[in-house]
C-alpha positions as CSV (number, residue, x, y, z in Angstrom):
1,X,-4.2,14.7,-60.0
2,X,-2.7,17.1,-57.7
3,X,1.4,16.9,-57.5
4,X,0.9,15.9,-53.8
5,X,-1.4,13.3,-54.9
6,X,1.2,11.9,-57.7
7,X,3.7,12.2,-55.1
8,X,2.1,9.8,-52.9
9,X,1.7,7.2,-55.0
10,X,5.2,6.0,-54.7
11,X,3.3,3.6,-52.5
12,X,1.6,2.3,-56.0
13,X,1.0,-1.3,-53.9
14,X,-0.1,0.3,-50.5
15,X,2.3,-1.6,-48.9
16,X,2.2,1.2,-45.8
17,X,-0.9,-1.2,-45.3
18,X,1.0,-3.8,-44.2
19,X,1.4,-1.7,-41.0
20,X,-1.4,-1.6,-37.9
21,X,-2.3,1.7,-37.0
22,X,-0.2,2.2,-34.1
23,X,2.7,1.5,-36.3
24,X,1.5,4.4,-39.1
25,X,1.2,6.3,-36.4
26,X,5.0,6.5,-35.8
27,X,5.9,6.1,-39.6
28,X,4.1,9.1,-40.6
29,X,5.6,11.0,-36.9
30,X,9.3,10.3,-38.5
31,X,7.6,11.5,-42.2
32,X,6.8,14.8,-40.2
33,X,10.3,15.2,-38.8
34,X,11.7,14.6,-41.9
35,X,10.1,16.7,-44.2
36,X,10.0,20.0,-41.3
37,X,13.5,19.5,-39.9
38,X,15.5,17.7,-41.7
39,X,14.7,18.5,-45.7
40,X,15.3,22.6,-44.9
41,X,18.9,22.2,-44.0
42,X,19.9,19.2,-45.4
43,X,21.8,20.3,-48.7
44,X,23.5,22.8,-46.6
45,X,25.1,20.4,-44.3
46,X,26.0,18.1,-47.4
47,X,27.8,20.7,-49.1
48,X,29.7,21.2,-45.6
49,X,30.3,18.0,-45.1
50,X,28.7,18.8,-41.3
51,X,26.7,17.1,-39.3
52,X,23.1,18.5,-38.4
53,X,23.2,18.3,-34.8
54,X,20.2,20.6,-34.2
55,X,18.2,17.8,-35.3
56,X,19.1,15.5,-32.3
57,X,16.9,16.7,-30.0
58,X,14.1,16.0,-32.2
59,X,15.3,13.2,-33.1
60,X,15.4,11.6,-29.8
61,X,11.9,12.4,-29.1
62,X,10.9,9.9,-32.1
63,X,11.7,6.9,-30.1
64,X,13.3,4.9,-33.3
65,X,16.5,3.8,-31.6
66,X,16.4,0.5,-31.3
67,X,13.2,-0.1,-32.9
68,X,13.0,-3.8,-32.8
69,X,14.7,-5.1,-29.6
70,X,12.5,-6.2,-26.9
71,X,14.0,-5.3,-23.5
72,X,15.8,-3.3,-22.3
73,X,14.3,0.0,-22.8
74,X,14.0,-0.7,-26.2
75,X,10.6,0.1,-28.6
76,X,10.0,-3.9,-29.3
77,X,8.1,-3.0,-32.5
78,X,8.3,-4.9,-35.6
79,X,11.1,-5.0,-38.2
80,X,8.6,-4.2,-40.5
81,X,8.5,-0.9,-39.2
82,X,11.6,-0.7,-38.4
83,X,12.5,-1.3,-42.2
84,X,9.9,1.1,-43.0
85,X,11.1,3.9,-40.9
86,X,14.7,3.2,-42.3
87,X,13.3,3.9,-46.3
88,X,11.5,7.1,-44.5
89,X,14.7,8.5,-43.4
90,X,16.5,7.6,-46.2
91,X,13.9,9.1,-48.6
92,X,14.7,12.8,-47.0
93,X,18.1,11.8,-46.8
94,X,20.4,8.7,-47.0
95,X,23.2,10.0,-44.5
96,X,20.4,10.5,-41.5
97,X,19.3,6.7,-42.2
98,X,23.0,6.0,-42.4
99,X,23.3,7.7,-38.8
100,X,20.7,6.0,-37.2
101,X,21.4,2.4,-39.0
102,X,24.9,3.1,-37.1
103,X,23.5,3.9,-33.7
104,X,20.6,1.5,-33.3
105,X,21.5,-1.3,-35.9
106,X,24.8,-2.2,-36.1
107,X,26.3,-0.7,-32.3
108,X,23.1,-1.3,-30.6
109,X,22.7,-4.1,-32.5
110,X,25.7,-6.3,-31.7
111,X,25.2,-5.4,-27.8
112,X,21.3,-6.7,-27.9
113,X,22.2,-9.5,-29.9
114,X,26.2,-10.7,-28.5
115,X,25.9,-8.9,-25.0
116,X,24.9,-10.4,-21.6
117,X,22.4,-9.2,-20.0
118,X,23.9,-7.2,-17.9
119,X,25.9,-5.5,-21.0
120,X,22.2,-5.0,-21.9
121,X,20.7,-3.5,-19.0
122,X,23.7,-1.2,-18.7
123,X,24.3,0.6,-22.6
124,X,20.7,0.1,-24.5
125,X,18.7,1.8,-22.3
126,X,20.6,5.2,-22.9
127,X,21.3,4.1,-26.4
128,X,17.7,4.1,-27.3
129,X,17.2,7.6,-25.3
130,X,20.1,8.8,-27.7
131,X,21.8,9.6,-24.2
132,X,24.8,8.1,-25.5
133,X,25.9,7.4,-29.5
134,X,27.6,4.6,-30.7
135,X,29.9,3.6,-33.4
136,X,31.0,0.3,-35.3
137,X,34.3,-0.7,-36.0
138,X,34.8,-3.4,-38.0
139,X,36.3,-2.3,-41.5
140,X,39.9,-2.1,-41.5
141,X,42.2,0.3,-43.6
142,X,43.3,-2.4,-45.4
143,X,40.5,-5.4,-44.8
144,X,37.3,-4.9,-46.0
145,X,35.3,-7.6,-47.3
146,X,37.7,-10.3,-46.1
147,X,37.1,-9.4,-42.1
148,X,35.7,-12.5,-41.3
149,X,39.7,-14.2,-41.1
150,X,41.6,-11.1,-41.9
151,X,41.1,-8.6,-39.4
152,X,44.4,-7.1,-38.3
153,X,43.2,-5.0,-35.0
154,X,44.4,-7.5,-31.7
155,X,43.0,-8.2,-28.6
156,X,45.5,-9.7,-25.8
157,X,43.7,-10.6,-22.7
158,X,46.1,-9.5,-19.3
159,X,44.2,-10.8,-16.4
160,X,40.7,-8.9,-16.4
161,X,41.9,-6.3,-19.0
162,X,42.2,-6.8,-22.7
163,X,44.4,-4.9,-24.6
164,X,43.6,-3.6,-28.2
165,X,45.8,-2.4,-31.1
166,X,45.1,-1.6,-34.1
167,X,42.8,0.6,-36.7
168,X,39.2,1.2,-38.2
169,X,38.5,3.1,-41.1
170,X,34.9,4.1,-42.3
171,X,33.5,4.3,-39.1
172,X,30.5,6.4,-39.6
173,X,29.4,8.4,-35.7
174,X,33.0,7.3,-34.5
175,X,34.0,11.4,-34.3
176,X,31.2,12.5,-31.8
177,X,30.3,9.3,-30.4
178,X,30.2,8.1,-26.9
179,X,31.2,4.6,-27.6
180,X,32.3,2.3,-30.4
181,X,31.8,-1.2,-30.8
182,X,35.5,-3.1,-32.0
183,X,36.0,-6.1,-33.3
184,X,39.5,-7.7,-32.8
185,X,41.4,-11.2,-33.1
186,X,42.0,-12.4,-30.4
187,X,45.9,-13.2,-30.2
188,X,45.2,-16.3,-28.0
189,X,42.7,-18.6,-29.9
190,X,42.4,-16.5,-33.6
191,X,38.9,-16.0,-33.0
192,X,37.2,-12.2,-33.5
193,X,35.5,-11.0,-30.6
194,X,34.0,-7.9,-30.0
195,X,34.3,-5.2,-26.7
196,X,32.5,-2.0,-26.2
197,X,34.9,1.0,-26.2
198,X,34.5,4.2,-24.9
199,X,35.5,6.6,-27.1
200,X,37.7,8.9,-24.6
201,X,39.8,6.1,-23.4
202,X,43.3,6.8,-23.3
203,X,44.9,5.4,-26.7
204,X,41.4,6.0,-28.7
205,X,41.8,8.2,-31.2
206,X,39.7,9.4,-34.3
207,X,40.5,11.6,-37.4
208,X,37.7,12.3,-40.1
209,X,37.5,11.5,-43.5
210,X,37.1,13.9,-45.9
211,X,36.9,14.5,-49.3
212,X,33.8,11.9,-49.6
213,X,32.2,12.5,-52.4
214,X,28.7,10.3,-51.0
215,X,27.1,10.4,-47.7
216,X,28.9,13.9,-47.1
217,X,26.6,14.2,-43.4
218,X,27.7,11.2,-42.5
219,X,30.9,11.7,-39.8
220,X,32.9,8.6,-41.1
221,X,36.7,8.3,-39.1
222,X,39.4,6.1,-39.5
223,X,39.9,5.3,-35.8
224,X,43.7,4.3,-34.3
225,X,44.0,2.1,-30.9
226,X,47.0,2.4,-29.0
227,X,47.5,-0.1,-26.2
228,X,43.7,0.9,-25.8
229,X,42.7,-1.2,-22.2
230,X,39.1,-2.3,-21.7
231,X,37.9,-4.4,-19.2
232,X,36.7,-7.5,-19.4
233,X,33.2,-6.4,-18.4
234,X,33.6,-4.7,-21.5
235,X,33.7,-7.7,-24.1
236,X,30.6,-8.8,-25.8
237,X,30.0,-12.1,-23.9
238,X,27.9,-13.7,-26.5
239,X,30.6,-13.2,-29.1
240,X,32.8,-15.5,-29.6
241,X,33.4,-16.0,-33.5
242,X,33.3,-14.4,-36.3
243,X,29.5,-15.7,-36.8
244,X,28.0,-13.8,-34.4
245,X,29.4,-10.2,-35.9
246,X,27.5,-11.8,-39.1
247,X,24.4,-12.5,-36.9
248,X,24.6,-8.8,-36.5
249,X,25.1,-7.9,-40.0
250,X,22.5,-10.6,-41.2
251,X,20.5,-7.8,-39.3
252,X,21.8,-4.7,-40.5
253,X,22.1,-5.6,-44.0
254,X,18.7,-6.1,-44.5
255,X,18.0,-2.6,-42.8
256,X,20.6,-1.0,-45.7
257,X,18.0,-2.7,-48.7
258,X,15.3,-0.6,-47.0
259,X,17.5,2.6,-47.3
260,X,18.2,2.0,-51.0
261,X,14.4,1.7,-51.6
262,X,14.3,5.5,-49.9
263,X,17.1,6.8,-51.3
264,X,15.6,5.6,-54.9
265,X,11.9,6.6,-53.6
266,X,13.8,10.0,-52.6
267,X,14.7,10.5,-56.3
268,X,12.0,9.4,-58.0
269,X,9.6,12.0,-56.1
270,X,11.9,14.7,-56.9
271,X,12.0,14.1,-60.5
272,X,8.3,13.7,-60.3
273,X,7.7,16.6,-58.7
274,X,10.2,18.4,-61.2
275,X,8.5,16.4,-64.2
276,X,4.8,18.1,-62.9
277,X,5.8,22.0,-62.7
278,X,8.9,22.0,-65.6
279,X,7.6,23.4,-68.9
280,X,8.9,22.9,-72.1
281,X,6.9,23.5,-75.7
282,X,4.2,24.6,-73.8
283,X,3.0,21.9,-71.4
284,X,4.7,20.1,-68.3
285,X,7.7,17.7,-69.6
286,X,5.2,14.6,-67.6
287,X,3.1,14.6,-70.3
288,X,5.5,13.3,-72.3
289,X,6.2,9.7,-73.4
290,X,10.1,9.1,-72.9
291,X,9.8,11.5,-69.5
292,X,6.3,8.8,-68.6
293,X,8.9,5.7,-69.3
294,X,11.5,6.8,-67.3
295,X,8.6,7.2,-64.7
296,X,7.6,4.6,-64.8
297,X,11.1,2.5,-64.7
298,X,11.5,3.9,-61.5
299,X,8.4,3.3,-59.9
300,X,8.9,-0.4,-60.8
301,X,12.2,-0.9,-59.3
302,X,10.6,0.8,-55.9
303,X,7.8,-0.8,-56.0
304,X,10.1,-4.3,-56.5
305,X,12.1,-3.6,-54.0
306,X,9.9,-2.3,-51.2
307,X,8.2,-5.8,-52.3
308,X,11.0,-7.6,-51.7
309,X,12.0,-6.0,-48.2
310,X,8.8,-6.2,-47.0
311,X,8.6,-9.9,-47.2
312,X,12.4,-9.5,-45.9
313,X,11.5,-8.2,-42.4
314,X,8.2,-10.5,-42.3
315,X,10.8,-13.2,-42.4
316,X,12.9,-11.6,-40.0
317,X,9.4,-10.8,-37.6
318,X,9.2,-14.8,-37.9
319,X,12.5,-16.1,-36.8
320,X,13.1,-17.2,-40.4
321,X,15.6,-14.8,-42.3
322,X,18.5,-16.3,-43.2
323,X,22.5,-14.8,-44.8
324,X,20.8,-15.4,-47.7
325,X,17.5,-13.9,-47.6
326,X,19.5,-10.4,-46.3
327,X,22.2,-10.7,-49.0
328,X,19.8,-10.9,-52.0
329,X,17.6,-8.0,-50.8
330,X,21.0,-5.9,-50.4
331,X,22.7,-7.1,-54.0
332,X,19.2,-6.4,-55.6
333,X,17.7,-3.4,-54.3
334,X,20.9,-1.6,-54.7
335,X,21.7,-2.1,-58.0
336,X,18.1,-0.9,-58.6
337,X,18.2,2.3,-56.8
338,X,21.7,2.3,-58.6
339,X,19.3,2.4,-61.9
340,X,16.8,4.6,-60.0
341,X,18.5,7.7,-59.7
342,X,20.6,7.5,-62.4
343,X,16.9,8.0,-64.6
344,X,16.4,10.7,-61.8
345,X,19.0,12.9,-62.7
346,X,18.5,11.7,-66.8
347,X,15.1,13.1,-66.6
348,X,16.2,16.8,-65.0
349,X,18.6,16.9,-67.5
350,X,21.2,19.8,-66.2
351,X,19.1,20.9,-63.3
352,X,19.5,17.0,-61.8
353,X,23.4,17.9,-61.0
354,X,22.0,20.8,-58.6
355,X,21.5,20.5,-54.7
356,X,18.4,22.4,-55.1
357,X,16.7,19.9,-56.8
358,X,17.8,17.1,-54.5
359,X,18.2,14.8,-56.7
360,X,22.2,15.4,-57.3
361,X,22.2,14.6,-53.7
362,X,20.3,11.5,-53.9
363,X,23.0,10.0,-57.2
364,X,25.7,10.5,-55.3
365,X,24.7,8.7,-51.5
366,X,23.7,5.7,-54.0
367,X,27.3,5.3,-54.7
368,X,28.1,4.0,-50.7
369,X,24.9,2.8,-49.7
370,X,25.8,0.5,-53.0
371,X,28.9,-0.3,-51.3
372,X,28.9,-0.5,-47.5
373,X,27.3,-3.9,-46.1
374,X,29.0,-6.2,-48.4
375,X,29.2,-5.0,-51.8
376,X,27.3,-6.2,-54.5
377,X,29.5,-9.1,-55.2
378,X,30.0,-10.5,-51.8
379,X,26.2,-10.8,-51.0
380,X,25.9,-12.2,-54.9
381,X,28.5,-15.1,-53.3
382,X,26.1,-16.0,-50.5
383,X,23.1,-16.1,-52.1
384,X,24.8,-18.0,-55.3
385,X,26.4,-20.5,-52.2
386,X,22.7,-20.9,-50.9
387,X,21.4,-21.8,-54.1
388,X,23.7,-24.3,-55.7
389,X,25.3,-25.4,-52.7
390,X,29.0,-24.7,-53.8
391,X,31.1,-21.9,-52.3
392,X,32.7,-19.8,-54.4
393,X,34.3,-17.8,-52.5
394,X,38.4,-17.8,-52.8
């Protein structure tokens, strides 16, 4: 078998043939991109910390912003393939899916799903030309997995003009992009409701994180709002409550259990690849039975969880995904690319720390896709709520 041939069969289940034609079509496209403009400079800009903005042009001319939405200028393809797509970016690189789950999930997202129409008409268009980039603030400084009653960032409504204070931290996009979607309590009924902010109104302000030790290419801020003024044009009409921003990250979440089947995918290749052409006592370390086990470990936790987030977005093409559903794909699939990369780097031995192998690369982004979208725990809570019936959550 030839290496590009071993490589392949990541998809040990074919489930690419899940897709129609049209849809391969645009996988493979995004493939293309990856592996030609993305994979040459990509350890360079994660060692910088930097953001590969020459890609953007290209990346535009995919058409994967807003892959599911109907309307609107949107794609209106499946979330099959827009799950699929997500794992394809992710399996280059977990901070370009991270980018684009940003833009067209969660920002895009909460406008297609809590906006008017008119809200529609107006941002999603140039949204899904990448005409204009978008953020999402929900995660506080200090309020993180308790935003749903918690969040500290205001809203006071003043005639046709709200007023926000407050702050954001982890906002991935939110340095360079055009607009961020905030979610704030309103100060007159307690309830969170969500406004589309333009990032160079007057009281916006942004300042990068650094020192991140995963998802280096991804621009995360902690963002400060001073007496920031948005019209009322401007709030999310459809949102109302805290249950629709989870409508969105019902959504979203199941998009980040697609990336950590690429980012494990991502690994596992590598170290095949590695396995195939490193020599040691005279034959490739493959042939080997501990390096075949650890081989095979990983192409059972992909294979798993593609499974699983396959029949996710089926449910999701239906109508029928539910908290639930999203939460247990995110809490497992995690934890086994968690697993996945870990063999990864075990199998490289040394060379597995090393961007020029990748897969040092790939170990460390596991660490916040592991984290971001409700951690591990908190998705363990809804599905373990769905399933006995009893909340256990404080």
């Amino acid at each position: 078998m030839s290496i590009s041939a071993a490589i392949d069969s990541a998809d040990f289940y074919a489930l690419e043939d899940l897709l129609d034609d049209g849809e391969l079509k645009i996988l493979h496209r995004v493939r293309e991109f990856m592996k030609s403009e993305v994979e040459p400079i990509i350890n360079k800009h994660w060692q910088r910390g930097s953001f590969p903005f020459e890609i953007v042009p290209g990346f535009r001319q995919l058409g994967i912003a807003g892959l599911p939405y109907r309307g609107f200028g949107c794609p209106g393809r499946s979330f099959l393939l827009d799950g699929m797509v997500a794992m394809e970016l992710a399996r280059t690189d977990p901070s370009i899916a991270t980018f684009a789950g940003v833009h067209g999930g969660l920002s895009m997202g909460s406008i297609y799903l809590c906006g008017d129409d008119a809200q529609r008409e107006r941002f999603l268009p140039v949204m899904a030309r990448l005409e204009k980039i978008g953020a999402f603030g929900l995660t506080e400084p200090e309020v993180g997995s308790g935003a749903s009653g918690g969040l500290r960032t205001t809203a006071r409504r003043e005639g046709e003009t709200w007023i926000l204070n407050g702050s954001k931290k982890w906002i991935g996009n939110a340095t360079f992009g055009d607009l961020t979607i905030i979610w704030a309590k309103d100060e007159a009924d307690g309830q969170v409701k969500g406004f589309v902010v333009a990032n160079d109104t007057p009281g916006f302000s942004t300042e990068k994180l650094e020192d991140k030790i995963a998802l280096r290419v991804v621009q995360n801020a902690t963002i400060t709002l001073t007496d920031v003024r948005v019209p009322e044009a401007d709030r999310l009409q459809q949102a109302n409550s805290f249950r629709d921003t989870a409508a969105v990250l019902r959504m979203t979440r199941a998009g980040v259990a697609w990336m950590a089947v690429g980012c494990a995918r991502g690994a596992y290749e590598n170290a095949l690849r590695y396995a195939l052409q490193r020599e040691q006592f005279g034959r490739p370390i493959a042939g080997f039975q501990l390096v075949q086990d650890l081989l095979v470990r990983m192409l059972g936790n992909i294979t798993s969880s593609w499974a699983l987030c396959a029949r996710l977005s089926q449910l999701q093409d239906q109508g029928r995904a539910e908290d639930r559903h999203s939460s247990l794909a995110k809490a497992w699939c995690t934890v086994r690319m968690r697993e996945t990369v870990g063999w990864a780097r075990e199998l490289m031995g040394g060379n597995g720390i090393l961007l020029e192998h990748n897969v040092g690369r790939f170990v460390a982004d596991a660490e916040a896709i592991y984290s971001y979208e409700g951690t591990r725990e908190m998705n363990t809570l809804i599905v373990g709520r769905a399933i006995t019936g009893l909340s256990a959550f404080v």
